[in-house]
HTML snippet that shows the backbone in 3Dmol.js (N, CA, C, O; Angstrom):
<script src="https://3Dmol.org/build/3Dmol-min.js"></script>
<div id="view" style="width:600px;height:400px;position:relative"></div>
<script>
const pdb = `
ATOM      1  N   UNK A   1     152.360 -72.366 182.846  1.00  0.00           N
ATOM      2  CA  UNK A   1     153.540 -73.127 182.524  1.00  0.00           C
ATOM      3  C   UNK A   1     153.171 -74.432 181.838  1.00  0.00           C
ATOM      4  O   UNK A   1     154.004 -75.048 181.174  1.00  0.00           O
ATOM      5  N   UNK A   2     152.089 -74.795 181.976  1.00  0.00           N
ATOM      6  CA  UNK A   2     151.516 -76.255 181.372  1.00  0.00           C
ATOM      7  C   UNK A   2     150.208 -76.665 182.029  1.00  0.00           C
ATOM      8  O   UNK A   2     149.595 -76.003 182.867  1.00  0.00           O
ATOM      9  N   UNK A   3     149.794 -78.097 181.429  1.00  0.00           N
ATOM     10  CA  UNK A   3     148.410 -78.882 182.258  1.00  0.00           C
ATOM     11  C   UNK A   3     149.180 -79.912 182.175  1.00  0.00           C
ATOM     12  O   UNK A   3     150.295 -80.050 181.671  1.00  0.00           O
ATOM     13  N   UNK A   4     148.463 -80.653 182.733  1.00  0.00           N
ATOM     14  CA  UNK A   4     148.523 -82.588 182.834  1.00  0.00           C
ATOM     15  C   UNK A   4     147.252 -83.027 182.458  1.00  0.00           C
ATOM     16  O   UNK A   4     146.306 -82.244 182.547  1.00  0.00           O
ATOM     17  N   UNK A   5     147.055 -84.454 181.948  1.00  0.00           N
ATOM     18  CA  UNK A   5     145.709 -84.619 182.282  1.00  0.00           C
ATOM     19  C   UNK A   5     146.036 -85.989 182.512  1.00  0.00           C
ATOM     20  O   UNK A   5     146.684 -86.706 181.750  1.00  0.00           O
ATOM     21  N   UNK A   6     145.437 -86.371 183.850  1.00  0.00           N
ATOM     22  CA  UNK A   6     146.151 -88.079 184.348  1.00  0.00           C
ATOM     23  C   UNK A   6     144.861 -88.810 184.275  1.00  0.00           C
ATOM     24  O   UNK A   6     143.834 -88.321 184.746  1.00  0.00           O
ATOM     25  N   UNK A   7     144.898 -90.247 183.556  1.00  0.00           N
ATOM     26  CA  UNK A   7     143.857 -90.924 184.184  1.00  0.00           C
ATOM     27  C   UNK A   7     144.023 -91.512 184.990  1.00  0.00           C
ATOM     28  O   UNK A   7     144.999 -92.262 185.003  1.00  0.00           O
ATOM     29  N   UNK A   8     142.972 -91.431 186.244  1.00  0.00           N
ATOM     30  CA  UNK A   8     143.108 -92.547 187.434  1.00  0.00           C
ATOM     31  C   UNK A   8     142.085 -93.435 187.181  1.00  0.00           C
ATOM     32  O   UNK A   8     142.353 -94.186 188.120  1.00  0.00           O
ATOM     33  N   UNK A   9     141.320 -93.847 186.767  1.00  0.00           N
ATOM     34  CA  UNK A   9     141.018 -94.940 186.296  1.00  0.00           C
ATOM     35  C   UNK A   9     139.867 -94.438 184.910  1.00  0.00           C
ATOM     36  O   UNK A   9     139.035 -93.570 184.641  1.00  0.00           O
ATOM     37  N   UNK A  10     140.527 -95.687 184.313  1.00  0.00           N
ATOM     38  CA  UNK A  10     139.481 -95.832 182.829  1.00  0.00           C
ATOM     39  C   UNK A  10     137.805 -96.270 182.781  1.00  0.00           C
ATOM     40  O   UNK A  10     136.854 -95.821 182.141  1.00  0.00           O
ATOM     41  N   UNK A  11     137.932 -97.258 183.683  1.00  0.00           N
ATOM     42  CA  UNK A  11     136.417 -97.849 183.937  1.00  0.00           C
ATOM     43  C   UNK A  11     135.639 -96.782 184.800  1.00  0.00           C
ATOM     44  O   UNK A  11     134.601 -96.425 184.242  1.00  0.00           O
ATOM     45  N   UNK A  12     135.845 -96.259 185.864  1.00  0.00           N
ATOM     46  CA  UNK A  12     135.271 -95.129 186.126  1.00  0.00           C
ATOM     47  C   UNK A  12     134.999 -93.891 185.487  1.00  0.00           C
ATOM     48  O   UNK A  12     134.094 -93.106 185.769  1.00  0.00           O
ATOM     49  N   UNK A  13     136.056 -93.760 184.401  1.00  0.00           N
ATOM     50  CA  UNK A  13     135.953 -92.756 183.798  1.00  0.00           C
ATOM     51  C   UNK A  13     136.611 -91.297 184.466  1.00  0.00           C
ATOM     52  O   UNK A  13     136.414 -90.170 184.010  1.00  0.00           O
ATOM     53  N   UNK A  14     137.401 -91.626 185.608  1.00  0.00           N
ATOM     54  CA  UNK A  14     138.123 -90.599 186.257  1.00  0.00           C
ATOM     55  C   UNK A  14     139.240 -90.034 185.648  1.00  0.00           C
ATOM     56  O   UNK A  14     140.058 -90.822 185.173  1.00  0.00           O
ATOM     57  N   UNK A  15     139.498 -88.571 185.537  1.00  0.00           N
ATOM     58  CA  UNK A  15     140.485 -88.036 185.227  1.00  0.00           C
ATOM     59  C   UNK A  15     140.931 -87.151 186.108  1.00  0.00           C
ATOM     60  O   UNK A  15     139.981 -86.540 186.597  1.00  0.00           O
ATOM     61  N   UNK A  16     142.153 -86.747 186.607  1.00  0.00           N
ATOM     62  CA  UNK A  16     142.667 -85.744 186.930  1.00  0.00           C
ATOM     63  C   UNK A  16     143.678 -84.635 186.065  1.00  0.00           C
ATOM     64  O   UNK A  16     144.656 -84.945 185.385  1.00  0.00           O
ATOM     65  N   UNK A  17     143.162 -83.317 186.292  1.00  0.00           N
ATOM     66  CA  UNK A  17     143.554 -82.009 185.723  1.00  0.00           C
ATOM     67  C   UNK A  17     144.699 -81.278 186.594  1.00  0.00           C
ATOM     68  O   UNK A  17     144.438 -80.767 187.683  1.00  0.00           O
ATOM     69  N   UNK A  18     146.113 -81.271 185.969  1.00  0.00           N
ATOM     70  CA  UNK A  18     146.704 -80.516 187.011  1.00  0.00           C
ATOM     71  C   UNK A  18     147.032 -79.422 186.231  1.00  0.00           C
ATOM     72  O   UNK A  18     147.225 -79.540 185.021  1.00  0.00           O
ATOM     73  N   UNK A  19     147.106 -78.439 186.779  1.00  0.00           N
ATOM     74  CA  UNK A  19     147.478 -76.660 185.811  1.00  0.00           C
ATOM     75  C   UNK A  19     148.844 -76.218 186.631  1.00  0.00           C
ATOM     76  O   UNK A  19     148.783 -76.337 187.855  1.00  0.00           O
ATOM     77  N   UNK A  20     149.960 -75.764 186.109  1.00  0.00           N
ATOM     78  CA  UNK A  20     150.823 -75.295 186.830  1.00  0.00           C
ATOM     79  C   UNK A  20     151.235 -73.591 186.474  1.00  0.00           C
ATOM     80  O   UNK A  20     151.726 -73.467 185.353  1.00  0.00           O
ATOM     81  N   UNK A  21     151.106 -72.348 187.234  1.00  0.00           N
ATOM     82  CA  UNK A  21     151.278 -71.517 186.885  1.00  0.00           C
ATOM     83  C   UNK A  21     152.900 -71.104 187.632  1.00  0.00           C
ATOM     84  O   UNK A  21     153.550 -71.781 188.429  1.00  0.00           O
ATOM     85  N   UNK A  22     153.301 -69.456 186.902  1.00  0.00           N
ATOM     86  CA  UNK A  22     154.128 -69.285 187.954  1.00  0.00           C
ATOM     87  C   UNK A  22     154.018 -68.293 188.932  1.00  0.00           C
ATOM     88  O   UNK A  22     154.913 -68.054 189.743  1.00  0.00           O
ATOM     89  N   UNK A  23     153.064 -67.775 188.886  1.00  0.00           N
ATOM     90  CA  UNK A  23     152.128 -67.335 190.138  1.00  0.00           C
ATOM     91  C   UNK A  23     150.859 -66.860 190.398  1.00  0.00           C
ATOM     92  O   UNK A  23     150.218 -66.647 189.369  1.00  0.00           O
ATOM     93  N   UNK A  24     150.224 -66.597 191.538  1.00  0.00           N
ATOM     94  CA  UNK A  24     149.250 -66.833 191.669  1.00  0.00           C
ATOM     95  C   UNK A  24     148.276 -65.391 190.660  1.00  0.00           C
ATOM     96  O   UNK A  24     147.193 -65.446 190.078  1.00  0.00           O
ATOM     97  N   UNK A  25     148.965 -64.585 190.779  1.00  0.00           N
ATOM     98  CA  UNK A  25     148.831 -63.687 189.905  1.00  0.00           C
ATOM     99  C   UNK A  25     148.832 -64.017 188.358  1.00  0.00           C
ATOM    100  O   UNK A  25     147.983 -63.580 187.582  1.00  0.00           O
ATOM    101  N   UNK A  26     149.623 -64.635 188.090  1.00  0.00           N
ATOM    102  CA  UNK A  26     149.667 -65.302 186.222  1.00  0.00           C
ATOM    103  C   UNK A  26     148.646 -65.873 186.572  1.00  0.00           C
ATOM    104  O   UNK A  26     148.073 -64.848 186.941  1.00  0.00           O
ATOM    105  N   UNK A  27     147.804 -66.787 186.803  1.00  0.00           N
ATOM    106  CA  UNK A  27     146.902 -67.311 186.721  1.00  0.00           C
ATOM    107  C   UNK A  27     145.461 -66.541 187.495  1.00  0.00           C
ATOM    108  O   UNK A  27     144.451 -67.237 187.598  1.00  0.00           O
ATOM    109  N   UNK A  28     145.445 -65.527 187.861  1.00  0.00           N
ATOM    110  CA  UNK A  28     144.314 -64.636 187.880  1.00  0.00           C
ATOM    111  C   UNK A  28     144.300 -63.696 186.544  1.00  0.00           C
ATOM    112  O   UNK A  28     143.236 -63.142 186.265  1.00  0.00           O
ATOM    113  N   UNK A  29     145.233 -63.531 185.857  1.00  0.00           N
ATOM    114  CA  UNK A  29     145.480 -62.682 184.752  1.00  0.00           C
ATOM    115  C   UNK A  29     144.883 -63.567 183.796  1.00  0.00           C
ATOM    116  O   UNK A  29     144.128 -63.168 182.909  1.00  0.00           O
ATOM    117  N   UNK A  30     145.258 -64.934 183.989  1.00  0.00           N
ATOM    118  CA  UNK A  30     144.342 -65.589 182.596  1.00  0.00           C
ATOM    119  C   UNK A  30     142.935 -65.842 182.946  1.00  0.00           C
ATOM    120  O   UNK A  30     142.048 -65.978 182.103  1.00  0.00           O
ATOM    121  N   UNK A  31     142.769 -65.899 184.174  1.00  0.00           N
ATOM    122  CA  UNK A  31     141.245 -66.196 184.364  1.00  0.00           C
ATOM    123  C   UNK A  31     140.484 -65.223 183.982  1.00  0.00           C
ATOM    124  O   UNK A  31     139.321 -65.457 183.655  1.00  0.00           O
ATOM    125  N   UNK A  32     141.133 -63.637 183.947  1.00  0.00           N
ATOM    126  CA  UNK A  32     140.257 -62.358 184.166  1.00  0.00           C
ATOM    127  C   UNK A  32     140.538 -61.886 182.359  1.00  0.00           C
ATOM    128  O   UNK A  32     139.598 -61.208 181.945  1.00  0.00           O
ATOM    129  N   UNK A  33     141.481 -62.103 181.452  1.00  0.00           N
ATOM    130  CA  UNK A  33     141.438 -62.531 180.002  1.00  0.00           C
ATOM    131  C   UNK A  33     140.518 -63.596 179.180  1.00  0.00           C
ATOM    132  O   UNK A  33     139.758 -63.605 178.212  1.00  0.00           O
ATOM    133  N   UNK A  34     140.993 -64.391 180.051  1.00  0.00           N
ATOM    134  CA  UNK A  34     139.584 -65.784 179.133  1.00  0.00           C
ATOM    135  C   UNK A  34     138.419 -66.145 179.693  1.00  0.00           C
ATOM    136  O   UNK A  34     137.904 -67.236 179.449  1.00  0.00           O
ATOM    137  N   UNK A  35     137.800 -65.104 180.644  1.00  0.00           N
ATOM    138  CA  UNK A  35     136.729 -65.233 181.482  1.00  0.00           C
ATOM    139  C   UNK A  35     135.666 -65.840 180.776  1.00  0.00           C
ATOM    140  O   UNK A  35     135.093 -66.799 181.293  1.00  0.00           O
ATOM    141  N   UNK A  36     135.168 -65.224 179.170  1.00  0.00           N
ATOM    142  CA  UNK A  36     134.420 -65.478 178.256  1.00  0.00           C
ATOM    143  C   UNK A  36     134.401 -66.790 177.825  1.00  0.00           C
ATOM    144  O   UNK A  36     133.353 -67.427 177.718  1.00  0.00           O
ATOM    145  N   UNK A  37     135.634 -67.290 177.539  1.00  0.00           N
ATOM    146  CA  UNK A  37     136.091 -68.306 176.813  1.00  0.00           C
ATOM    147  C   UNK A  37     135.557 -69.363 177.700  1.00  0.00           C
ATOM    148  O   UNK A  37     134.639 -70.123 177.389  1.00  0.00           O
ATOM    149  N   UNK A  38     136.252 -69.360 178.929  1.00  0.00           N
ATOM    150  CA  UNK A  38     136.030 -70.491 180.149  1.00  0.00           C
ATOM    151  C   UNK A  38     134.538 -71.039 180.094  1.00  0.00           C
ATOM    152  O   UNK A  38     134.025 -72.134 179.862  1.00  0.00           O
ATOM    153  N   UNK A  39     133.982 -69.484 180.486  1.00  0.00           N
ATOM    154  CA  UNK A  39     132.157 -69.673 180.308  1.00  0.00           C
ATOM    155  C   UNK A  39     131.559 -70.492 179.192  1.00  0.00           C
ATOM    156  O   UNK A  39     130.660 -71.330 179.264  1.00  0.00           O
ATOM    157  N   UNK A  40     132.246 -70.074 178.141  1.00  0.00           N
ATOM    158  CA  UNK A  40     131.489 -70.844 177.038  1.00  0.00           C
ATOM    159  C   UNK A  40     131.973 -72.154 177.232  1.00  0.00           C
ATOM    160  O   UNK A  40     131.065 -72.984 177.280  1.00  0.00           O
ATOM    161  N   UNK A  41     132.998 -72.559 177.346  1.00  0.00           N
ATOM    162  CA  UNK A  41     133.253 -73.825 177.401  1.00  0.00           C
ATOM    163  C   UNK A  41     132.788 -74.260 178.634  1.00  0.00           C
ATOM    164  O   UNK A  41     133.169 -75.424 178.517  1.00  0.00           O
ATOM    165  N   UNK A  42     132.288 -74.229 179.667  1.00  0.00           N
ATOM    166  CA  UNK A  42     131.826 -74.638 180.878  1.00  0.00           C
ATOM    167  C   UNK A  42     129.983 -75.147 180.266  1.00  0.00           C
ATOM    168  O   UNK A  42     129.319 -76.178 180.369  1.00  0.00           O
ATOM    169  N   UNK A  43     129.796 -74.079 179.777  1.00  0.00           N
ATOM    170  CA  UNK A  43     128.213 -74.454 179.075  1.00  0.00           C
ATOM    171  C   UNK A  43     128.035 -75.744 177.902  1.00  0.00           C
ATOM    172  O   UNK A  43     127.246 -76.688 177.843  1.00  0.00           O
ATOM    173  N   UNK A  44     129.130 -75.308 177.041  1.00  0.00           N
ATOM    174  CA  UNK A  44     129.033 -76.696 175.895  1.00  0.00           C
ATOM    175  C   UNK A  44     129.723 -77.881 176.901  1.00  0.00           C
ATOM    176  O   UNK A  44     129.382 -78.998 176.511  1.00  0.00           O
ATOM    177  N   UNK A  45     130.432 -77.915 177.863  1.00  0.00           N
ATOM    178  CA  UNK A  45     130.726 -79.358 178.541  1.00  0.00           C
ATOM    179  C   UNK A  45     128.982 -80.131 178.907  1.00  0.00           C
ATOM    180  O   UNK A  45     128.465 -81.237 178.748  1.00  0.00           O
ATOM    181  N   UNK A  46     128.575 -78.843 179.439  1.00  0.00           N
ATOM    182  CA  UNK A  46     127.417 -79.352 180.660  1.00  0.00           C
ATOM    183  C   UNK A  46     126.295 -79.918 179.558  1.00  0.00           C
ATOM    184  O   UNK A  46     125.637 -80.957 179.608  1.00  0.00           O
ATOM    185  N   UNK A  47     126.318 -78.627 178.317  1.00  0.00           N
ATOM    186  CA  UNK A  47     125.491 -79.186 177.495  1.00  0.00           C
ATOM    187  C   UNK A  47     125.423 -80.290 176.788  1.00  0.00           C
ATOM    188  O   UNK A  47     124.356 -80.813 176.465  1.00  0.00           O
ATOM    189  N   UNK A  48     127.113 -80.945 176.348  1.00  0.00           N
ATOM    190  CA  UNK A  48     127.300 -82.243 175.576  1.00  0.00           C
ATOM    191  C   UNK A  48     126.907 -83.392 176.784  1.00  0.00           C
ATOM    192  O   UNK A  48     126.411 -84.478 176.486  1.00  0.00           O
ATOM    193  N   UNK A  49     127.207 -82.983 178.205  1.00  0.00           N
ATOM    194  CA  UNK A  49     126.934 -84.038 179.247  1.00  0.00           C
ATOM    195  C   UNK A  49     128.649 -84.302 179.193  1.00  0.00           C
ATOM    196  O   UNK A  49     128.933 -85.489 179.351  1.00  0.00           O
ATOM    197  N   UNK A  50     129.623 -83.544 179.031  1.00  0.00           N
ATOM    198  CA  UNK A  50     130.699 -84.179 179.022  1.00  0.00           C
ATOM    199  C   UNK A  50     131.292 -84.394 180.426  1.00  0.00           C
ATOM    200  O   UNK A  50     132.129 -85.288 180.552  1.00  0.00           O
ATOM    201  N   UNK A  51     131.003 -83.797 181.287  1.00  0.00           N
ATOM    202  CA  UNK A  51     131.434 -83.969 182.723  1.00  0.00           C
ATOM    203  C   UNK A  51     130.112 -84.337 183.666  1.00  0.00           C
ATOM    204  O   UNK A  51     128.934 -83.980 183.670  1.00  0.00           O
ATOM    205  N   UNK A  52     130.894 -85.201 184.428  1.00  0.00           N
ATOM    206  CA  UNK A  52     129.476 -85.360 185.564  1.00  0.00           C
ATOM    207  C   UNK A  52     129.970 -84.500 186.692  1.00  0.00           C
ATOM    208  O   UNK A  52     129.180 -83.713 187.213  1.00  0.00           O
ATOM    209  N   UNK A  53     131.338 -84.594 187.154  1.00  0.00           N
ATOM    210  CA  UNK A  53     131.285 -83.766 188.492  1.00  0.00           C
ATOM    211  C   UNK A  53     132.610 -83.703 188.420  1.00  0.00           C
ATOM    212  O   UNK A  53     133.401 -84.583 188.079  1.00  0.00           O
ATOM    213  N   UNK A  54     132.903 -82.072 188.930  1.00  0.00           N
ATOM    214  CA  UNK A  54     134.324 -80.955 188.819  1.00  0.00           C
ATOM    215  C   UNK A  54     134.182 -80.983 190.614  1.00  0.00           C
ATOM    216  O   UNK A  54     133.261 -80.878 191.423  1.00  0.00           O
ATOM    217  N   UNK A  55     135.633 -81.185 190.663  1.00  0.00           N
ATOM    218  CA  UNK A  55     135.740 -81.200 192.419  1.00  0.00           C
ATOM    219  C   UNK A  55     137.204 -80.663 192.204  1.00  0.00           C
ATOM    220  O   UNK A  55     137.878 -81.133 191.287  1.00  0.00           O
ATOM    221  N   UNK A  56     137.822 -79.467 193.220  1.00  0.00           N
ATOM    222  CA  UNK A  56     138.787 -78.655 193.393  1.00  0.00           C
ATOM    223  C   UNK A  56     139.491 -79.217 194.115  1.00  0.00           C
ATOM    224  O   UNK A  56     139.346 -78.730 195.237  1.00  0.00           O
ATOM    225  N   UNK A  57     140.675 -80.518 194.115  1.00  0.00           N
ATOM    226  CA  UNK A  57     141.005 -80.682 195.480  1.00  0.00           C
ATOM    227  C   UNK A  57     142.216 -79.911 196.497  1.00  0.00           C
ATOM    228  O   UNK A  57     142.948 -80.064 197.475  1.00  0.00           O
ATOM    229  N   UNK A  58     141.809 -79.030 195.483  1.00  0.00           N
ATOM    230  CA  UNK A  58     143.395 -77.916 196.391  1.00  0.00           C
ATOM    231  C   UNK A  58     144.276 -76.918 195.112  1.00  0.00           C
ATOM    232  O   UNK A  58     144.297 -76.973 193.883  1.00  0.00           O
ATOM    233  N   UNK A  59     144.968 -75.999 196.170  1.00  0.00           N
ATOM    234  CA  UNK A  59     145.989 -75.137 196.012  1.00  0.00           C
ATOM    235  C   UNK A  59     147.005 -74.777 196.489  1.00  0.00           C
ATOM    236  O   UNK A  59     147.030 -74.276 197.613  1.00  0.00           O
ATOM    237  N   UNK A  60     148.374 -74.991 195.553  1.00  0.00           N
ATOM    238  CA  UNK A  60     149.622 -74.694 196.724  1.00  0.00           C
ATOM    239  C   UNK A  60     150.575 -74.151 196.052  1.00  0.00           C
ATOM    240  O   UNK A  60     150.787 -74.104 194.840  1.00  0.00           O
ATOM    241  N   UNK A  61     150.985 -73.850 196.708  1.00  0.00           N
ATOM    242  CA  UNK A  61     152.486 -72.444 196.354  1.00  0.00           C
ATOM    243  C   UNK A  61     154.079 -73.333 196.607  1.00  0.00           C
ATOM    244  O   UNK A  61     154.529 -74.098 197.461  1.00  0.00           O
ATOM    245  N   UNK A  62     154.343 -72.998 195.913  1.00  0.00           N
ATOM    246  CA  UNK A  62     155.832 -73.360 195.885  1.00  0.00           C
ATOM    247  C   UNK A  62     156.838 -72.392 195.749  1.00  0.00           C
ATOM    248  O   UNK A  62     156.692 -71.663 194.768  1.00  0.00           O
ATOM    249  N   UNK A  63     157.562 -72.234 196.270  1.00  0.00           N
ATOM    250  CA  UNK A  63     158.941 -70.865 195.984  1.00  0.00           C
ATOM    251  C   UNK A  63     160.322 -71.646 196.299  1.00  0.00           C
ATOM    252  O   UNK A  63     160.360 -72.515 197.170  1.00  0.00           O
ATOM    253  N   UNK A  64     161.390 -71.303 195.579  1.00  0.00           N
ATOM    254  CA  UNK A  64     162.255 -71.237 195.940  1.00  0.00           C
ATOM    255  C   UNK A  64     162.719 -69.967 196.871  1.00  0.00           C
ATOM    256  O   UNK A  64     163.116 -70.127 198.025  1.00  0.00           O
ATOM    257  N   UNK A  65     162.618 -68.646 196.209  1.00  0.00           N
ATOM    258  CA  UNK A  65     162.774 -67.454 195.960  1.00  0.00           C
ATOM    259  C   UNK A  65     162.788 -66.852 197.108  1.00  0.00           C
ATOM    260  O   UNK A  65     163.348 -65.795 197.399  1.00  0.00           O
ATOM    261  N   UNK A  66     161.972 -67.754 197.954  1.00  0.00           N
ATOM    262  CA  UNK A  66     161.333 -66.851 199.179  1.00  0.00           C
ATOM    263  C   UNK A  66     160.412 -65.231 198.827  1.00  0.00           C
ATOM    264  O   UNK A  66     160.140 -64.551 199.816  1.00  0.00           O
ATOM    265  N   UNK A  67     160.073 -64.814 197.722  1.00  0.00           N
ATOM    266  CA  UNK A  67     159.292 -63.612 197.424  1.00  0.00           C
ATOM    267  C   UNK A  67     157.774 -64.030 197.233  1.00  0.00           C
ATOM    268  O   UNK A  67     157.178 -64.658 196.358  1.00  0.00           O
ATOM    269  N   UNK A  68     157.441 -63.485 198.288  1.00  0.00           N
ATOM    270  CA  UNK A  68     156.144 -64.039 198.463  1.00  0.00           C
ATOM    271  C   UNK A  68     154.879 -62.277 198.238  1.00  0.00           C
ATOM    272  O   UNK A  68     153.725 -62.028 198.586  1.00  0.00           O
ATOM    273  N   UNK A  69     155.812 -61.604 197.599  1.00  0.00           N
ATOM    274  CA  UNK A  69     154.867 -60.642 196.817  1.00  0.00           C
ATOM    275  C   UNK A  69     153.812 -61.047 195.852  1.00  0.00           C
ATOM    276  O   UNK A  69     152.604 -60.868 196.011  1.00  0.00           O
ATOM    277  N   UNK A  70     154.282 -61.504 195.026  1.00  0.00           N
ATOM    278  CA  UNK A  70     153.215 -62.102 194.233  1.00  0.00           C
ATOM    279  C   UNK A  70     151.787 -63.414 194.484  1.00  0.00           C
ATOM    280  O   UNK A  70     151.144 -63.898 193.552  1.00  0.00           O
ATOM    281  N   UNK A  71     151.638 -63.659 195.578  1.00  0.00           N
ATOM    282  CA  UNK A  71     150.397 -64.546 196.141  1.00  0.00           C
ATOM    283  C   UNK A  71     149.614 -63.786 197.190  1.00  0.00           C
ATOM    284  O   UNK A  71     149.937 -63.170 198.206  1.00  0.00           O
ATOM    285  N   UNK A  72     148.371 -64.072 196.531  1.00  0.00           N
ATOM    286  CA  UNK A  72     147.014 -63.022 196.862  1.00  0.00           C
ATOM    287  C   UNK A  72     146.493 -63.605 198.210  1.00  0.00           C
ATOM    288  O   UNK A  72     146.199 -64.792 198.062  1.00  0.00           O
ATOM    289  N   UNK A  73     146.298 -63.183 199.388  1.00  0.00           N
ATOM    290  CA  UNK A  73     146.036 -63.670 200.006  1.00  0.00           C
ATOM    291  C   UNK A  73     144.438 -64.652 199.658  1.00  0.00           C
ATOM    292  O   UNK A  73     143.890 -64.542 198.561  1.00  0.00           O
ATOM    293  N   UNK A  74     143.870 -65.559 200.758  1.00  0.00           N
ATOM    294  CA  UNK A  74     142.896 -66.045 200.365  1.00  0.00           C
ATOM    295  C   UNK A  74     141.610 -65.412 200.449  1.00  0.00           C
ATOM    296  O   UNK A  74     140.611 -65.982 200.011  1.00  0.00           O
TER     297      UNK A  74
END
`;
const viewer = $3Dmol.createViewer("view");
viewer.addModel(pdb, "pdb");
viewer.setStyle({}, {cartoon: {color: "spectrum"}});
viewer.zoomTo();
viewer.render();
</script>
């Protein structure tokens, strides 16, 4: 559905990445499509030195719908 990209601070050089899918499934479908893509770009980051450190701080589900078919367990 979109990204964000927030800075929390400039002098540190911190950014935060938010990705919003509309389910947990849409977003295993793109991971398992651009698997290649990701990789390569994970290598030219590390290689330019563009990131020092990737930290996950979570995952969460939202529904109105109450249909909770579509989220994979963990």
């Amino acid at each position: 559905m979109g990204s964000e990209l927030v800075c929390k601070s400039r002098a540190l050089r911190q950014y935060l990445a938010l990705d919003y899918w509309k389910s947990h499934l849409d977003f295993e479908a793109f991971r398992a499509k651009y698997q290649v893509e990701r990789e390569r770009f994970a290598q030219l980051v590390a290689f330019e030195g563009l990131l020092e450190k990737e930290v996950l701080f979570g995952a969460y589900y939202e529904s109105d719908s109450g249909d909770e078919n579509d989220i994979v367990p963990a």
